[in-house]
C-alpha positions in Angstrom: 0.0 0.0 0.0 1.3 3.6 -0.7 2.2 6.0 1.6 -1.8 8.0 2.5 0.3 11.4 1.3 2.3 12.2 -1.7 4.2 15.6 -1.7 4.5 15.8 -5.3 0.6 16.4 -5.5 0.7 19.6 -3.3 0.9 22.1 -6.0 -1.8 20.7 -7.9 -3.9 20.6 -4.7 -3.8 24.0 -3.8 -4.7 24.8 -7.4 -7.7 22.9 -7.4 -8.5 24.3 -3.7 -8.6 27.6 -5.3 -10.2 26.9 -8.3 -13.5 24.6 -7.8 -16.5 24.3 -9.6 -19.7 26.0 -8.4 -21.1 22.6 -7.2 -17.5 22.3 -5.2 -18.0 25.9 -4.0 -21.8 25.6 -2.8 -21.3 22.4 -0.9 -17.8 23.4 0.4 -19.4 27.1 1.5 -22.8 26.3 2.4 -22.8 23.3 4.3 -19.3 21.1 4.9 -17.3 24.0 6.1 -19.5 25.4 8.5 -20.9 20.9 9.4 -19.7 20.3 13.0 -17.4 17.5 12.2 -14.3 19.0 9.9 -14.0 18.3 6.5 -11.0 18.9 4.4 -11.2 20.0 0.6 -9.0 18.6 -2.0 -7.2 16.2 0.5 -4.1 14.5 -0.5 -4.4 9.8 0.1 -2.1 8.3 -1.9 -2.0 9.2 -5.6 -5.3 10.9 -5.6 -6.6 14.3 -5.1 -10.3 14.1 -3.5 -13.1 16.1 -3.3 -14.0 16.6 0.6 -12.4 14.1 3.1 -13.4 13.5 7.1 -11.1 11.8 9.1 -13.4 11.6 11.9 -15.8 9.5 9.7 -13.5 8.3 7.3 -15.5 9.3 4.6 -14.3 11.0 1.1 -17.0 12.7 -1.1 -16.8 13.0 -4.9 -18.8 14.7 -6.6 -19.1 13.8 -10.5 -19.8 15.7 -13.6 -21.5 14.5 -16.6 -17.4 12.8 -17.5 -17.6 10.8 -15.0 -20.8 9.0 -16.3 -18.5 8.1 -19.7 -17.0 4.5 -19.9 -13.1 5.2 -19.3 -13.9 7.7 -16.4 -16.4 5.4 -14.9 -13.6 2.6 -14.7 -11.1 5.2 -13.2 -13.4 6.0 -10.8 -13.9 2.9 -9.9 -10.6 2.1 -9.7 -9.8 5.1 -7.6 -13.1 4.4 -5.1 -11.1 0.7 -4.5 -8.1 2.1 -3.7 -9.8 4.5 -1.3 -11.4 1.7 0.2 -8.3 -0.4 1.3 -7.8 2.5 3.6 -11.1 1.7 5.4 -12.5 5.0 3.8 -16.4 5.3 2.4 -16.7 7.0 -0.8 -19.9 8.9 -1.2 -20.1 10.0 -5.1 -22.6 12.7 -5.7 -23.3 13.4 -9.1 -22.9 17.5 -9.5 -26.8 17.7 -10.6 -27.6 16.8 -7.4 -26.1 20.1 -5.5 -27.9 22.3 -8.4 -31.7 20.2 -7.8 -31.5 18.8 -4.2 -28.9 20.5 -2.4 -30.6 20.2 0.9 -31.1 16.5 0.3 -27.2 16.2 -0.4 -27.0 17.8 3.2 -28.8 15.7 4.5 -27.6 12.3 3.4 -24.2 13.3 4.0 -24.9 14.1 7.6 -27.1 11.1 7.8 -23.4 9.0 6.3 -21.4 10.7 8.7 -23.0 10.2 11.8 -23.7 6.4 10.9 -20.0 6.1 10.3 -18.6 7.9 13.5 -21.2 6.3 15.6 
């Protein structure tokens, strides 16, 4: 297994941190940085970049833009939720449709995931 952080993936980290997408923005803003239990954005484990992580919970969220729903990018993906797994983590994908129709629902079934897992 890799080592959970790889140094040569800061840089593009922190440009991803300060470039998201609205649906990155409006969950990151409205809801996960403000949640009780603290999130990190554009998390470094192993040779991926991911969306939102909780340690606490051990949860990483994705969330997915009409790409991901293509046949190479839905292999990658799942190749990339596998690896995530071996380090005990849950992967919630959330496709980005889903913060512009339901955002409160989004909310709430992340909270609902979170406190199942820390509990």
């Amino acid at each position: 297994m890799e080592h959970k952080h790889n140094k040569k993936l800061v840089p593009i980290a922190k440009t991803l941190r300060k470039n998201m997408t609205k649906e990155e923005r409006r969950l990151w803003y409205d809801f996960l940085r403000i949640y009780p239990i603290k999130f990190l954005r554009q998390k470094i484990i192993g040779k991926f970049i991911v969306d939102f992580y909780c340690a606490s919970a051990k949860i990483v969220i994705e969330l997915d833009g009409s790409q991901h729903y293509e046949d190479k990018k839905m292999q990658e993906d799942l190749i990339r939720t596998r690896f995530l797994e071996e380090y005990g983590l849950k992967v919630i994908r959330i496709p980005n449709n889903q913060i512009n129709l339901d955002f409160a629902g989004v909310c709430k079934h992340i909270d609902i995931m979170v406190r199942q897992s820390i509990n």
